[in-house]
MILOBA-789573 format. One line per field, with one value per residue (C-alpha): residue number from 1; x, y, z. Coordinates in nm, 4 decimals, always signed. Last residue first. Example, Ala and Ser with C-alpha at 12.3 -4.5 7.8 and 13.67 -1.06 7.14 Angstrom:
# MILOBA-789573
pos [2:1]
X [+1.3670:+1.2300]
Y [-0.1060:-0.4500]
Z [+0.7140:+0.7800]
This chain:
# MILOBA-789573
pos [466:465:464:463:462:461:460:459:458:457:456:455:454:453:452:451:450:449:448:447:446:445:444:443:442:441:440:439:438:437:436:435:434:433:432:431:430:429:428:427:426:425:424:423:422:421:420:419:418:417:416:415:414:413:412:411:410:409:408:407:406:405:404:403:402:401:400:399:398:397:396:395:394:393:392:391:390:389:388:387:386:385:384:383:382:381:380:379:378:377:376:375:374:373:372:371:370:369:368:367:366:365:364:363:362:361:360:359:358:357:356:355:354:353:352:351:350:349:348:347:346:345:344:343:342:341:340:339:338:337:336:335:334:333:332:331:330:329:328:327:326:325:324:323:322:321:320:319:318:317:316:315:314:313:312:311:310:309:308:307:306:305:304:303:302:301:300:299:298:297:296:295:294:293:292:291:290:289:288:287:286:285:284:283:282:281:280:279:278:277:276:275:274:273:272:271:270:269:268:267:266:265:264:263:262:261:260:259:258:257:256:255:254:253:252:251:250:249:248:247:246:245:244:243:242:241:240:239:238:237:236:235:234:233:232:231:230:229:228:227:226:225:224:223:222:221:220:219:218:217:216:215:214:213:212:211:210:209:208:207:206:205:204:203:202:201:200:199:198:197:196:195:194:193:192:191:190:189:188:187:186:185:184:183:182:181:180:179:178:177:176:175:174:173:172:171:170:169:168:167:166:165:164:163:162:161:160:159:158:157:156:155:154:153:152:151:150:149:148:147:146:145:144:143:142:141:140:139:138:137:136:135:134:133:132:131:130:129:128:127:126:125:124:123:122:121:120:119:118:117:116:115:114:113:112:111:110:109:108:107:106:105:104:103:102:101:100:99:98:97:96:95:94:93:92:91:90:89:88:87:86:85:84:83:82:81:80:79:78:77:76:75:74:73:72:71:70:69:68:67:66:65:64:63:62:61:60:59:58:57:56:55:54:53:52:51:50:49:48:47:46:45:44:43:42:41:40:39:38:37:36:35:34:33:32:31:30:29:28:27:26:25:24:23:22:21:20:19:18:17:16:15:14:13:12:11:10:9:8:7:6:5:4:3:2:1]
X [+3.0210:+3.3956:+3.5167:+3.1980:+3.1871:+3.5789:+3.5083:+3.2116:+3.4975:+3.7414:+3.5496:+3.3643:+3.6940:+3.9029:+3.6173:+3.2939:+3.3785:+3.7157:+3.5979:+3.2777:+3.4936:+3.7713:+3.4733:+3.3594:+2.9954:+2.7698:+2.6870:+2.7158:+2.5245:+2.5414:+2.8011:+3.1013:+3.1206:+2.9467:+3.1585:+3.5128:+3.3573:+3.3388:+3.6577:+3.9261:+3.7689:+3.7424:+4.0919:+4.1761:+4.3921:+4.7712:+4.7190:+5.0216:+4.8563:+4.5577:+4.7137:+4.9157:+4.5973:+4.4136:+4.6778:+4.6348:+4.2751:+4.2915:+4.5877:+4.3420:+4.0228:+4.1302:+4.2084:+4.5738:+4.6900:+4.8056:+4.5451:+4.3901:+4.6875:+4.5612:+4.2307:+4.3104:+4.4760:+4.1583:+3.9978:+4.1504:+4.1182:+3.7453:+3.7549:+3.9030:+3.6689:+3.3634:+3.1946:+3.0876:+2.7688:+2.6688:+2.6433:+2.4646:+2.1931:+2.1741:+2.2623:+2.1559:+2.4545:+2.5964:+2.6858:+2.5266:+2.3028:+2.3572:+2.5945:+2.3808:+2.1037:+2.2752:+2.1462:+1.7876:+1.7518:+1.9348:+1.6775:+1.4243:+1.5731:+1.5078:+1.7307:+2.0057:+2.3897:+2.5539:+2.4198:+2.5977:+2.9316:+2.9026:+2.6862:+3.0065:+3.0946:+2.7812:+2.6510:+2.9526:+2.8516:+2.4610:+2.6154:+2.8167:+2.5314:+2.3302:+2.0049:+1.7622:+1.5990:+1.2008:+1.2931:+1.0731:+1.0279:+1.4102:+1.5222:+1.3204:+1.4409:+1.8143:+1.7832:+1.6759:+1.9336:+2.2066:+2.0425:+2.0384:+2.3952:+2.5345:+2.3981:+2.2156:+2.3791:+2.3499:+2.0004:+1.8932:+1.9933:+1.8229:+1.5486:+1.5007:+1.5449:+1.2582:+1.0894:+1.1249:+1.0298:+0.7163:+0.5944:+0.2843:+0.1024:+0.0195:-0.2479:-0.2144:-0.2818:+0.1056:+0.2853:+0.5501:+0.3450:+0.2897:+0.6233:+0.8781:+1.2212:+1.3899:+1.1678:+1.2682:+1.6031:+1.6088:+1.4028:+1.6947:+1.6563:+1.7227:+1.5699:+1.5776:+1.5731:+1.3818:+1.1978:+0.8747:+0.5507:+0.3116:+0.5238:+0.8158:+0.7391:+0.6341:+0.9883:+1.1509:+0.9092:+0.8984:+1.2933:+1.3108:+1.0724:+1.2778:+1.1211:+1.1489:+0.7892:+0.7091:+0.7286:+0.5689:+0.2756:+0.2877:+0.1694:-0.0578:-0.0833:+0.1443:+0.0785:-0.1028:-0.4336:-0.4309:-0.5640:-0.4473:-0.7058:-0.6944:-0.3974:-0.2342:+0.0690:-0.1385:-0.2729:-0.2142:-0.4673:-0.4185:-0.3583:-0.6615:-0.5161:-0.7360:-0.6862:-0.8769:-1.2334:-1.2809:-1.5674:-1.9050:-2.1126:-2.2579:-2.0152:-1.8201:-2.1015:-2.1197:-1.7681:-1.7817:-2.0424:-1.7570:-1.5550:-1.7446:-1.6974:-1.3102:-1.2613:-1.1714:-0.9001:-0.6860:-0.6209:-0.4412:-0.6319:-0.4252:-0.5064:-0.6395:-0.7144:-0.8010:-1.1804:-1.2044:-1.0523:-1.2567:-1.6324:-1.5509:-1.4615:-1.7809:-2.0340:-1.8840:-1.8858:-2.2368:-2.2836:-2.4602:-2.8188:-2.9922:-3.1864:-2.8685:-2.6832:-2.5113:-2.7669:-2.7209:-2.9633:-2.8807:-2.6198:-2.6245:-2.8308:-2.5539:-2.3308:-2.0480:-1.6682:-1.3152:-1.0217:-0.6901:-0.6351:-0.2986:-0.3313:-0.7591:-0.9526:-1.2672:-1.5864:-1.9346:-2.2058:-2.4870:-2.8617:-2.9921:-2.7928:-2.7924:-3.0385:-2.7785:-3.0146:-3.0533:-3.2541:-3.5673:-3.7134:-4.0438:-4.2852:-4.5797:-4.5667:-4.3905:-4.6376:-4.5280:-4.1511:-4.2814:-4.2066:-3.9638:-3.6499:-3.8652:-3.9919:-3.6037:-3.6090:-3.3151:-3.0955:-3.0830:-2.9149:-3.0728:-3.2003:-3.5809:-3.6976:-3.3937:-3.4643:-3.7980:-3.7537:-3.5243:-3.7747:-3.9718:-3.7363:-3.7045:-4.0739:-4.0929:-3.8345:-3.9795:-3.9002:-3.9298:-3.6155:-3.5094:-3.3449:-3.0273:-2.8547:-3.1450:-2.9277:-3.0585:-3.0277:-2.6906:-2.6245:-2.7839:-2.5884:-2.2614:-2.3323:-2.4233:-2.0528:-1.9447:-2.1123:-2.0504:-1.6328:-1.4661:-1.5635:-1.4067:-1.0542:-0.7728:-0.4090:-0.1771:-0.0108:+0.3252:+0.2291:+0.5617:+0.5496:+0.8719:+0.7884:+0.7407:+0.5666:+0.3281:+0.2179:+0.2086:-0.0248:-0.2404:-0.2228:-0.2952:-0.5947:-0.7122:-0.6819:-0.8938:-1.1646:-1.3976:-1.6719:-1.9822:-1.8668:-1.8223:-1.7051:-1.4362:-1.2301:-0.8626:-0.6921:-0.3233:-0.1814:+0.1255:+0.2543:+0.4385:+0.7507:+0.6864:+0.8742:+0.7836:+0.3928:+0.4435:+0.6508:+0.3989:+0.0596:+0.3078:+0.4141:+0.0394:-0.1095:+0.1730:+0.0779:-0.3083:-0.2150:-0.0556:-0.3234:-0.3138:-0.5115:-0.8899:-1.1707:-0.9718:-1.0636:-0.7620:-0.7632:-0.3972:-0.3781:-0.2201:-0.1380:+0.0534:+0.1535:+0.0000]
Y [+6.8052:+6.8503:+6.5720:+6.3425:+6.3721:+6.2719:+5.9550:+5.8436:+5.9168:+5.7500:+5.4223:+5.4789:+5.4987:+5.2501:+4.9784:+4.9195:+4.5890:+4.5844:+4.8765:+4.6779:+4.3667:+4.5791:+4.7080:+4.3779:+4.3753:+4.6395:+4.7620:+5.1888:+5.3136:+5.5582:+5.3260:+5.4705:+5.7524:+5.5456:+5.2849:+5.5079:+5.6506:+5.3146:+5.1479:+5.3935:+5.4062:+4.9750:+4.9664:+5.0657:+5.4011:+5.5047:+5.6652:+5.4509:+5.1392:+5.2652:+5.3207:+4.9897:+4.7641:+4.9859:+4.8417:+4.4987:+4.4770:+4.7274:+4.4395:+4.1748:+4.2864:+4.3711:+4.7104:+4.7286:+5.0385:+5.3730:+5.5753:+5.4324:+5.5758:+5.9359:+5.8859:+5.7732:+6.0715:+6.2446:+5.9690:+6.0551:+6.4294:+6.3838:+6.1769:+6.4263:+6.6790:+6.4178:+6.1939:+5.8850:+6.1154:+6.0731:+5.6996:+5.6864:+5.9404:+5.7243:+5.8710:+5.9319:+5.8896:+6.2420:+6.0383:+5.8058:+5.4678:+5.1404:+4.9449:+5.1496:+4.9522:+4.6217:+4.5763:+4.6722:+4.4045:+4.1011:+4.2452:+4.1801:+3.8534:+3.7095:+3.6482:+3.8548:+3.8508:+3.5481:+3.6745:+3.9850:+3.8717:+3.6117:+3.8918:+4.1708:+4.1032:+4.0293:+4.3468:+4.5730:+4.3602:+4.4991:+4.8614:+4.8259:+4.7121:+5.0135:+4.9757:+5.2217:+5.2835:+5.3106:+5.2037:+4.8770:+4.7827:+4.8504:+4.7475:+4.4489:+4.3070:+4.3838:+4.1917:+3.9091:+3.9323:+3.9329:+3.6473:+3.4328:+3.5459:+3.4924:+3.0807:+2.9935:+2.7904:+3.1472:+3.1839:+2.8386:+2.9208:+3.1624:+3.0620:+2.7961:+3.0183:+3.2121:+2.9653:+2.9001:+3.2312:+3.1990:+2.8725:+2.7505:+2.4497:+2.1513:+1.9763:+1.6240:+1.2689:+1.2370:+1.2545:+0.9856:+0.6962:+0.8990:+0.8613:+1.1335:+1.0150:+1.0305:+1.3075:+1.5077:+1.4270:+1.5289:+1.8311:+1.9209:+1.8593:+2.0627:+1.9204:+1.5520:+1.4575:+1.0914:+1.1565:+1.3932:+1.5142:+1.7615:+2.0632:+1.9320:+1.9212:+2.3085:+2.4246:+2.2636:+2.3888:+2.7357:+2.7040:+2.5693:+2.8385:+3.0895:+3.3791:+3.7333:+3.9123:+3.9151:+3.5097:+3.4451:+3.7136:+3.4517:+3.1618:+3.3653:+3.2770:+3.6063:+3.6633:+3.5380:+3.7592:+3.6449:+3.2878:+2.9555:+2.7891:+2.8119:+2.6927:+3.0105:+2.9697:+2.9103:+2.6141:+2.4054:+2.1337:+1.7388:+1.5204:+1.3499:+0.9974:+0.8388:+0.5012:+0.5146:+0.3619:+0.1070:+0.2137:-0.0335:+0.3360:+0.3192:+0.2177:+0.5131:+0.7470:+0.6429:+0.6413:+0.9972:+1.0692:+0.9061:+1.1283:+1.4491:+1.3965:+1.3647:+1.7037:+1.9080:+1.6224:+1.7870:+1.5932:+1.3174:+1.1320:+0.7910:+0.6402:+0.8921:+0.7344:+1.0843:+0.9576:+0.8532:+1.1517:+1.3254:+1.1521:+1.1766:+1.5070:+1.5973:+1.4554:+1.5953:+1.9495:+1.9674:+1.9680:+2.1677:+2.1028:+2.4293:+2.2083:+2.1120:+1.7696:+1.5092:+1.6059:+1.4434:+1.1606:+1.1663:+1.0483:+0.9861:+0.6579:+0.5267:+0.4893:+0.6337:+0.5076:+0.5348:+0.2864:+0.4547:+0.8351:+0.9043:+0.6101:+0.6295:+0.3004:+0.4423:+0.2365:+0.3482:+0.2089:-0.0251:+0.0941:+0.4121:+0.3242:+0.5987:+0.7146:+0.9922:+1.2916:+1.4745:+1.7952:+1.8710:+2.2230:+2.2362:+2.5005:+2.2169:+1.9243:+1.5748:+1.2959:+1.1232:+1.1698:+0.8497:+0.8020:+0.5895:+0.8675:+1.1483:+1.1758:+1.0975:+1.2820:+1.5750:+1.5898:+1.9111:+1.8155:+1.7789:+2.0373:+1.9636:+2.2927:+2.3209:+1.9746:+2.0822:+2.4374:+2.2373:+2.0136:+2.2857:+2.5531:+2.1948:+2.2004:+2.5690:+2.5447:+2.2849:+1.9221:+1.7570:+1.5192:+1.3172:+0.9581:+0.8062:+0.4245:+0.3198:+0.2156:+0.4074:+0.7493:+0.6461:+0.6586:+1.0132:+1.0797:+0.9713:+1.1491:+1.5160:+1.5059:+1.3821:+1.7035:+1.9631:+1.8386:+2.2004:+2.4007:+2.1026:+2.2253:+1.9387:+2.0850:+1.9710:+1.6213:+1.6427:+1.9082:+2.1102:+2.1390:+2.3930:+2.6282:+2.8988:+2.7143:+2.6215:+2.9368:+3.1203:+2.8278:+2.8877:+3.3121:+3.2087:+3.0356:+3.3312:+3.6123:+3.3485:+3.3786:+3.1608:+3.2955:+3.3401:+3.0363:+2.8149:+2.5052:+2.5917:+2.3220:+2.3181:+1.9744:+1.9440:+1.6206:+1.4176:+1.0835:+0.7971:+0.7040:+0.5817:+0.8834:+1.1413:+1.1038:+1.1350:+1.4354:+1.6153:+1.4879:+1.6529:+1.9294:+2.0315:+1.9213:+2.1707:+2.4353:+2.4228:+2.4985:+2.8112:+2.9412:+3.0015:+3.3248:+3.3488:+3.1440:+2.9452:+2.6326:+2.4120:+2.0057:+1.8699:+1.5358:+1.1547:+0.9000:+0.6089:+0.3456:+0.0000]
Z [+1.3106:+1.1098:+1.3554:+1.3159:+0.9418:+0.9303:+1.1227:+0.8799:+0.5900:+0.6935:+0.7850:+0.4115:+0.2305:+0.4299:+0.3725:+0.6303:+0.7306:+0.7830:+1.0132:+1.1732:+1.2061:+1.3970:+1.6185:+1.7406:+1.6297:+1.7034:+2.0146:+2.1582:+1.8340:+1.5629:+1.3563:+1.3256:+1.5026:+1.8150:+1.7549:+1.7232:+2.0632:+2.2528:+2.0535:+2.2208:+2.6166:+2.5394:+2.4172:+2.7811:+2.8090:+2.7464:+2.4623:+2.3029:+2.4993:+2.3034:+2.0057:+1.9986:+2.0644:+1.8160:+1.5731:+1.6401:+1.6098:+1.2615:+1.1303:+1.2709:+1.1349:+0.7478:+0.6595:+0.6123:+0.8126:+0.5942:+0.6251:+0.9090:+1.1024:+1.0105:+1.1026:+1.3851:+1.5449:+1.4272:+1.6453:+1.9363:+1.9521:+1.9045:+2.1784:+2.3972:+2.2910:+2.3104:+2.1312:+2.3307:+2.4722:+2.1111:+2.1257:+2.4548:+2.3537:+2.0107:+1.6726:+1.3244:+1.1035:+0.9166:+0.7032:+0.4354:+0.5767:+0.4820:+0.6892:+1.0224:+0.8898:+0.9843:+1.3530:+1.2556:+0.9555:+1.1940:+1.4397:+1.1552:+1.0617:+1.4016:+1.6968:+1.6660:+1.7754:+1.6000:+1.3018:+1.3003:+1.3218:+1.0103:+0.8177:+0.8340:+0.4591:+0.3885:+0.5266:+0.3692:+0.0125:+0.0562:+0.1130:-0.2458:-0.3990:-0.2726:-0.0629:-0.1247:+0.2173:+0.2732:+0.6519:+0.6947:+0.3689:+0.2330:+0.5405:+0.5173:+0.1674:+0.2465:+0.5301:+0.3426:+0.1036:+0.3518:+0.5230:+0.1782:+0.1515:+0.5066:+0.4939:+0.7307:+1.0866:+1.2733:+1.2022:+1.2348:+1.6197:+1.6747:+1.4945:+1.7957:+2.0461:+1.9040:+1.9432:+2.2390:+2.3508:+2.1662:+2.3760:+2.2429:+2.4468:+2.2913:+2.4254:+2.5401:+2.3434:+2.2253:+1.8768:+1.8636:+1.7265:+1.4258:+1.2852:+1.2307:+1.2398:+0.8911:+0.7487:+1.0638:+1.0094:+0.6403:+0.7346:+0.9974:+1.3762:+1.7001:+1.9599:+2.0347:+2.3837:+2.2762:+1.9863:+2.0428:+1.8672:+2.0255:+1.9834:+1.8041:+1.5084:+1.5509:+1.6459:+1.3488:+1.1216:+1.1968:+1.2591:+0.8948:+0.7700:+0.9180:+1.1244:+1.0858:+1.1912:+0.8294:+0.7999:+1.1177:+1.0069:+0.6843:+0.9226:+1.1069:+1.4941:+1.6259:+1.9816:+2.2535:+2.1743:+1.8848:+1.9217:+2.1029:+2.2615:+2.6414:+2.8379:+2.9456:+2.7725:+2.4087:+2.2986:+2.0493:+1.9598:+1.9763:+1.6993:+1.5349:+1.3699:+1.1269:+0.9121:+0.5825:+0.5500:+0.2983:+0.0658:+0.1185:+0.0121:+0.3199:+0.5165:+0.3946:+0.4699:+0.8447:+0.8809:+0.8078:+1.0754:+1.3273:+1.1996:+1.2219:+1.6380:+1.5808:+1.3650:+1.7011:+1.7168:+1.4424:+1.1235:+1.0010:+0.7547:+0.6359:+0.3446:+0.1073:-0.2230:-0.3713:-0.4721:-0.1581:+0.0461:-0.2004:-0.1728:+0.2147:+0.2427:+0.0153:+0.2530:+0.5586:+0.4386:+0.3048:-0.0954:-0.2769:-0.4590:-0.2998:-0.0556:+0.0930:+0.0351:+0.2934:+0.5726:+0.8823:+0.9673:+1.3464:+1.5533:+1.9463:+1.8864:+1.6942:+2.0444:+1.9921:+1.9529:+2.0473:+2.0078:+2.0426:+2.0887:+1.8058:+1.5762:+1.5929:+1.6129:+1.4895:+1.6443:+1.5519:+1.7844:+1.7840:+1.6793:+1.5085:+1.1491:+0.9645:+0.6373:+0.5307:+0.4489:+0.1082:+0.1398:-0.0416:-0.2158:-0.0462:-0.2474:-0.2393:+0.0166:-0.0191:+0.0271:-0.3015:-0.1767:+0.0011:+0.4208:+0.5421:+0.7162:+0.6621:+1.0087:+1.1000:+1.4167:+1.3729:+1.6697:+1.8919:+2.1960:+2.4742:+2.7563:+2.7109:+2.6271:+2.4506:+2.2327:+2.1852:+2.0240:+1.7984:+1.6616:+1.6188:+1.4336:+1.1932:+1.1702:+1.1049:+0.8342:+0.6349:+0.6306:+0.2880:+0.3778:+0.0381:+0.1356:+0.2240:+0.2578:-0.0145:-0.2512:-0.5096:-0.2652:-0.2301:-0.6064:-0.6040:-0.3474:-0.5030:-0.7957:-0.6465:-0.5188:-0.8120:-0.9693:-0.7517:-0.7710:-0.9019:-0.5860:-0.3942:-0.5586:-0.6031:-0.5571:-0.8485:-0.7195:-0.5051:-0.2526:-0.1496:+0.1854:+0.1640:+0.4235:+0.1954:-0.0474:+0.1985:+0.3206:-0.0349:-0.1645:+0.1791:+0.1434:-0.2132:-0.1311:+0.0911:-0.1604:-0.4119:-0.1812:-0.0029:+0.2944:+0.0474:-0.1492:+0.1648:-0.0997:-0.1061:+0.0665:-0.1049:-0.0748:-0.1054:-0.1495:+0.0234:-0.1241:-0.0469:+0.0404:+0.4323:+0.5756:+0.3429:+0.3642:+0.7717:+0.7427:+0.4782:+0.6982:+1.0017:+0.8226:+0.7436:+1.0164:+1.2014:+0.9474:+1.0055:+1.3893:+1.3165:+1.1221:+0.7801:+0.7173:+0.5932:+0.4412:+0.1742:+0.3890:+0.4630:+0.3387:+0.3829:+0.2471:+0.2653:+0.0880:+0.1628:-0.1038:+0.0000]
């Protein structure tokens, strides 16, 4: 048997959070036994759908590389097969037209509050002859379900659970207006698809057992299920804004890595022994659903962001240079020059080590960008003083003639300073500040070798004429 599996999102909004970890897991899980992962789009909301919010998914994806390996199948697309199936159910006599009207069904439900139970439909259609249908009464389709026994899904992630059949109803597979309900048309596709395995959140594991319903009655064999547990946020409740970011592509503008996305997110709710830090061949390597456990996940945004953290440093200095280059220009309006996008590479190894997302990696390179006269901080311009002034004027002079790589400008601010006699710290505060409008940056040799003769000299000379 060649697994398949899918990820089914509704074009109704943004990619949550959540939908990305079904996502990588369905993508992880597909990997791992060979097979094959599919992308589902459920539009079948047409008031709600919108072609903004499929690309937001198709955007989502791509950027953390869950690359779908079929062209993505649209339920807007399948009416018909849909209508098919319960036409051929209807033949079978596993479902049958309802004729209810809406003050019978506001009835039934008046009832059921009165009474305090659930609101279940009573199957007054369930034997009776279209013949006695009334005037004006566009029908619904109903699944005719069994009312005795139970329905038993042995789920990979919460073992063996079931319902009695008595707690189910004749749900509707098709509206009055000829489309489709949601559980009908997940069923014709997953079948249609040759889903094996549905893995899914476990706020979908009461519409299972409804699912199984339709399978039996069409004698299709039902795919394995496993419902993985929520996320939650810190506080325990379900995760939503108010905890932070939850939009995939708000990740992505805040300064996250797909591969620390990813990482972070297989592991909450999914484990390997102490494994942390793992790469996609890893993950693909490991990932089985026997790991993920029955609890709620809780979100933890600070460890996460130790996570990028640390992809950040292990990425390569070009793909971060051009990234920061991307959100300085959005975030500051700046044209970035080629020669200011080689003094960031040039200085990328130092300043990755030092930031935790690509927007502080952004913020702590802007000074590589900017012209003279450099804004400044408080701190950095109480650095320039009359006796620092005097210093680096004496510096400029040296720089002239000193080879500009970090350990010749290292070693020579060594000699000035003993020369001076003062720390190198009281030397590299205010050439910092001149340098770079700030009192942190990388090492200050790194920022000069950096920078170039011509700019360093220059930058210094604007703060002694100022």
């Amino acid at each position: 048997m060649t697994v398949r599996v899918r990820f089914a999102p509704s074009p109704t909004g943004m990619m949550h959070i959540g939908s990305a970890r079904t996502a990588l897991f369905n993508f992880l899980f597909a990997r791992h036994h060979g097979g094959h992962f599919l992308l589902r789009i459920e539009d079948t909301d047409r008031e709600r759908s919108t072609a903004e919010a499929t690309r937001v998914i198709l955007d989502a994806l791509d950027w953390l590389d869950l690359t779908p390996d079929e062209p993505p199948v649209f339920q807007s697309t399948r009416y018909a097969r849909y209508r098919e199936v319960a036409e051929a159910m209807l033949a079978a006599g596993a479902a049958y037209r309802c004729f209810c009207t809406r003050e019978e069904l506001a009835e039934m439900r008046s009832r059921a509050e009165a009474e305090k139970k659930p609101f279940r439909y009573d199957g007054r259609w369930r034997d009776r002859s279209p013949a006695d249908a009334p005037t004006g009464v566009a029908p619904v389709i109903r699944l005719k379900a069994p009312r005795t026994g139970e329905t038993v899904i042995s789920d990979l992630v919460q073992g063996p659970v079931k319902i009695e059949n008595s707690e189910l109803d004749d749900m509707i597979i098709v509206r009055s207006d000829g489309t489709p309900t949601y559980l009908h048309a997940v069923v014709v596709d997953d079948h249609d698809m040759s889903i094996t395995h549905v893995i899914r959140g476990d706020d979908h594991l009461t519409n299972t057992f409804r699912q199984a319903q339709i399978y039996e009655a069409m004698s299709w064999p039902l795919p394995k299920f496993a419902h993985i547990p929520l996320i939650h946020g810190a506080d325990g409740a379900k995760l939503s804004k108010r905890h932070g970011s939850v939009s995939v592509l708000q990740f992505q503008e805040d300064g996250y890595l797909p591969e620390a996305l990813c990482n972070y997110l297989l592991r909450l709710g999914w484990g390997y022994g102490n494994a942390e830090i793992l790469d996609r061949n890893e993950q693909v390597s490991l990932f089985d659903i026997s790991g993920v456990g029955r609890a709620p996940s809780r979100m933890d945004y600070a460890k996460l962001l130790h996570f990028n953290a640390f992809w950040l440093r292990k990425a390569e200095d070009e793909r971060l240079t051009a990234e920061t280059v991307r959100r300085i220009k959005r975030d500051h309006s700046l044209e970035v020059t080629p020669d200011a996008a080689s003094r960031i590479n040039a200085l990328m190894p130092s300043l990755k080590e030092r930031a935790r997302t690509l927007n502080e990696l952004a913020e702590a390179a802007l000074f590589l960008t900017r012209e003279p006269p450099l804004p400044m901080t408080a701190k950095a311009a109480a650095q320039i003083n009359p006796e620092s002034r005097e210093d680096i004027a004496n510096l400029i002079e040296i720089l002239r003639t000193t080879e500009f790589e970090a350990q010749s400008l290292h070693a020579r601010l060594v000699i000035f300073a003993e020369e001076s006699g003062k720390k190198l710290s009281a030397i590299a505060q205010p050439l910092r500040a001149a340098l770079t409008g700030s009192t942190t940056s990388p090492p200050i040799d790194l920022v000069m070798a950096a920078l170039g003769r011509k700019v360093t000299i220059s930058r210094l000379k604007n703060v002694i004429d100022k």
